[in-house]
N, C-alpha and C positions, 0 to 999 in steps of 0.2 A: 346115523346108523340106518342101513337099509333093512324092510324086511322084505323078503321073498313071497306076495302074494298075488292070487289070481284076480283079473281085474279084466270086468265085461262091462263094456261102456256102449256097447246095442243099444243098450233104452237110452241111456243120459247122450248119446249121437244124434238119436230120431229126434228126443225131444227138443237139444237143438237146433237140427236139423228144420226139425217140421214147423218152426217157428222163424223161419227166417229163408223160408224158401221162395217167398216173392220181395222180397227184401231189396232194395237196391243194390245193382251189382259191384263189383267193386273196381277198379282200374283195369284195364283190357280184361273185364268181366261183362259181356254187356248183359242186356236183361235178355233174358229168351223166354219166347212164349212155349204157355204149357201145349205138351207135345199132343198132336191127335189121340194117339194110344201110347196107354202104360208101357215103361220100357224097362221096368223089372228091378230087382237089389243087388248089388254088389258087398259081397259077403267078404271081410278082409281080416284074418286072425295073423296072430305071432306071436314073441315069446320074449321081452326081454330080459337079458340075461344081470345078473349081480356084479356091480365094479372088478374087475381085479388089478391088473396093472395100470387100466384104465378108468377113466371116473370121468364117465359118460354124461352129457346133460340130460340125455333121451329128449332132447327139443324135436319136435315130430311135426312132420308136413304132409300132408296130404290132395293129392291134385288131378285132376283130365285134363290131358292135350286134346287137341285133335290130330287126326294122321298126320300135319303138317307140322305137327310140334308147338302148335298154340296153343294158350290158354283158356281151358275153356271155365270150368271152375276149381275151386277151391273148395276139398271137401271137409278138410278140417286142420286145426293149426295149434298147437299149443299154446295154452297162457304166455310163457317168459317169450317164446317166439314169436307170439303175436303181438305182443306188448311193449317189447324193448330189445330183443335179442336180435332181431332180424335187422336190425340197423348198425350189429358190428361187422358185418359183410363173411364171416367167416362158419354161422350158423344154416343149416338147411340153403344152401347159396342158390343152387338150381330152382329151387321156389320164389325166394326169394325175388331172381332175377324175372320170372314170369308173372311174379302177381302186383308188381309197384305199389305192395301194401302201403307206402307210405301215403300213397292217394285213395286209399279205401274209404268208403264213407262208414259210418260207427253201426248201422243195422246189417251189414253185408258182415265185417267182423264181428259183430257178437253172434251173427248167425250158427257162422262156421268155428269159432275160439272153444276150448276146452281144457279140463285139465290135462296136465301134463301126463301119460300113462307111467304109471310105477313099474319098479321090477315084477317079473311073470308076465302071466297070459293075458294076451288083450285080443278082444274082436271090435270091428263096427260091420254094422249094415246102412248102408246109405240106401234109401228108395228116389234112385231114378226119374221115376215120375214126379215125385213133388219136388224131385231139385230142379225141375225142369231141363233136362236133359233127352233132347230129341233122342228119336231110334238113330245110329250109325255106327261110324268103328270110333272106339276112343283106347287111348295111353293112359293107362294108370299109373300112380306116381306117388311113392313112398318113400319119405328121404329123414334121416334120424340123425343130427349133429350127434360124435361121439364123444371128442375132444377135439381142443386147439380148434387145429384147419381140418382136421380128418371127419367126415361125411358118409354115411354110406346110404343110396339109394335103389330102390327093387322099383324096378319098372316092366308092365307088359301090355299089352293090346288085347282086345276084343269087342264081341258088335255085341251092340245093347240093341235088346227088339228079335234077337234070335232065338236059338237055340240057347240051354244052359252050356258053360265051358268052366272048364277050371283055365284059368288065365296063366300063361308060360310066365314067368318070372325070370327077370335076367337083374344078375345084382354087378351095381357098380357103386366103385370105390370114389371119391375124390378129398384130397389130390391123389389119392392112390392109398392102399392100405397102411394103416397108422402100423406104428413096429411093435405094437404090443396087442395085434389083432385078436381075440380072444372070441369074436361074434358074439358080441356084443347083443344084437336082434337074428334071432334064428326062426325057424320054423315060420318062415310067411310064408302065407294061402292066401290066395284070392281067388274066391269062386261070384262067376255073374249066373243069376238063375232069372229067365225072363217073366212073366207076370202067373205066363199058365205054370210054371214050374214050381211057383212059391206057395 
């Protein structure tokens, strides 16, 4: 039985986070050093919605490319996804294929692994700085297995070390919209606010 409640995981992200942010990296993760200057938080809310036709895992991914579409890190991954799901090839696939979790070393994943987000509202704040994430442009990357093969991922770009921007969101499907689309995760935001803004 689901319930419908609201779930802020900011603090239980940071703590996290902030404990695993010089951690060894994980497969095409290399280490990077801490950047000259603070390069600010990435503010990421949304909303998922209650089963209907569909009965969704909410296995959740979260990741930086670089503008070239590489991996840069992993900013957080659910339990059953980090654990055993991501090796049925049909769960959060696009992460998947960029983090070769299967080669992670065990402080890089527990850095980033967390619960699974529930139905309703969820935010994280990632700090930039301590994940060591130099100033430049990066792809953000939100992908939420729904059923079976069906996927749905919110991606957009912006430069960390700048200005604040609310981040464009462009959402895709894969393999293409499931036939009982209901959205499943609605209402994502991602706003970057650089060091002097927060």
């Amino acid at each position: 039985m689901y319930f419908i409640r609201a779930i802020v995981v900011a603090v239980v992200g940071a703590a996290i986070l902030s404990g695993g942010c010089h951690a060894a990296a994980t497969a095409g993760q290399p280490v990077q050093a801490a950047p000259a200057a603070a390069t600010g938080q990435l503010t990421v809310t949304f909303l998922y919605m209650p089963p209907t036709e569909l009965e969704p895992t909410y296995h959740t991914a979260m990741w930086l490319e670089d503008k070239d579409g590489k991996l840069v890190k992993t900013l957080f991954v659910s339990n059953e996804l980090s654990n055993q799901e991501y090796k049925v090839g049909y769960a959060c696939p696009d992460w998947v294929k960029q983090a070769s979790w299967e080669k992670a070393e065990k402080p890089a994943v527990d850095a980033v692994t967390g619960p699974t987000p529930n139905v309703g509202n969820g935010a994280f704040a990632f700090d930039l700085g301590q994940l060591g994430i130099a100033p430049g442009t990066y792809v953000f990357n939100f992908q939420v297995h729904l059923a079976e093969k069906y996927n749905v991922r919110f991606r957009g770009t912006f430069n960390a070390g700048e200005s604040a921007e609310d981040v464009k969101i462009e959402v895709l499907y894969s393999p293409g919209k499931p036939p009982a689309d209901d959205n499943i995760v609605r209402d994502v935001y991602v706003k970057y606010a650089p060091p002097t803004s927060q």
